[in-house]
C-alpha positions, -999 to +999 in steps of 0.1 A: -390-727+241-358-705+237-345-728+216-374-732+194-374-695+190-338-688+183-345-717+154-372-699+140-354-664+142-322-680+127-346-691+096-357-657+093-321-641+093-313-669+067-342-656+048-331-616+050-296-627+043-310-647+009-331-618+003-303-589+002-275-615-012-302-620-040-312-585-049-275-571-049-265-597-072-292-594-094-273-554-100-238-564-102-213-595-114-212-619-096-177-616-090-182-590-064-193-601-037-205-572-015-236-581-002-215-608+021-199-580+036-234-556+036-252-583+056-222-595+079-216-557+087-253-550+097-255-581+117-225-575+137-242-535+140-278-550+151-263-574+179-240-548+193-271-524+191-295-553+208-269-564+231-255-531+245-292-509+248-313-536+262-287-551+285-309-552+319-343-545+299-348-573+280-349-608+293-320-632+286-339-652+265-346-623+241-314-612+234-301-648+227-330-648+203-329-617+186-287-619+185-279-658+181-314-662+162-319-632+139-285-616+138-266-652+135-288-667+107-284-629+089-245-633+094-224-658+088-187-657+085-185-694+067-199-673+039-177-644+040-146-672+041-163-695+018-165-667-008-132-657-011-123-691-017-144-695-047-124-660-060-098-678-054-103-705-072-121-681-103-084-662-102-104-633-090-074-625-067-087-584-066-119-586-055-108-623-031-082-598-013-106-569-007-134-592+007-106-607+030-100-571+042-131-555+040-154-579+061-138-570+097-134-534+089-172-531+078-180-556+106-164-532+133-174-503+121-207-511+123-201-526+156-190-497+169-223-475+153-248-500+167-227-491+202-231-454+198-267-460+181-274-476+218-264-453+241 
């Protein structure tokens, strides 16, 4: 059943992540990609938020499906890879190399909110 669950939460991350991809997009060029990093960041923030203030309270099979469901369909570092490659490709070189850089940075930084968030 755990597995069924984390399926169905993964779709619904999927879904959020289309969701904000699609309506910060619809404001700015394409060939900015910052909704990647937005989602990825919040993810990374949410799971360390789940994981670290319910560790003992929830059940095992919770967290995996509220981290590896939810967060892991929201985030999804193929996409913040993947992305960059396209710059790439488009000679977007800027906006390729501040993606590169600004994933992890946003990623632990929220990481280390959703930790302080917790306690």
């Amino acid at each position: 059943m755990t597995v069924v669950l984390v399926g169905l939460f993964g779709g619904l991350g999927a879904v959020v992540r289309y969701l904000a991809e699609y309506a910060v997009r619809a404001r700015h060029p394409r060939d900015r990609p910052w909704a990647t990093v937005a989602v990825n960041a919040v993810g990374c923030g949410v799971a360390a938020y789940v994981g670290y203030r319910f560790s003992g309270a929830l059940d095992a099979h919770v967290r995996d499906v509220a981290i590896t469901g939810f967060c892991g369909g929201l985030t999804t570092f193929s996409s913040a890879f993947a992305v960059p490659a396209v710059l790439q490709r488009e000679h977007h070189w800027g906006y390729s190399a501040a993606l590169l850089l600004s994933t992890p940075l946003a990623c632990l930084a929220l990481y280390q909110l959703g930790m302080v968030l917790a306690r």
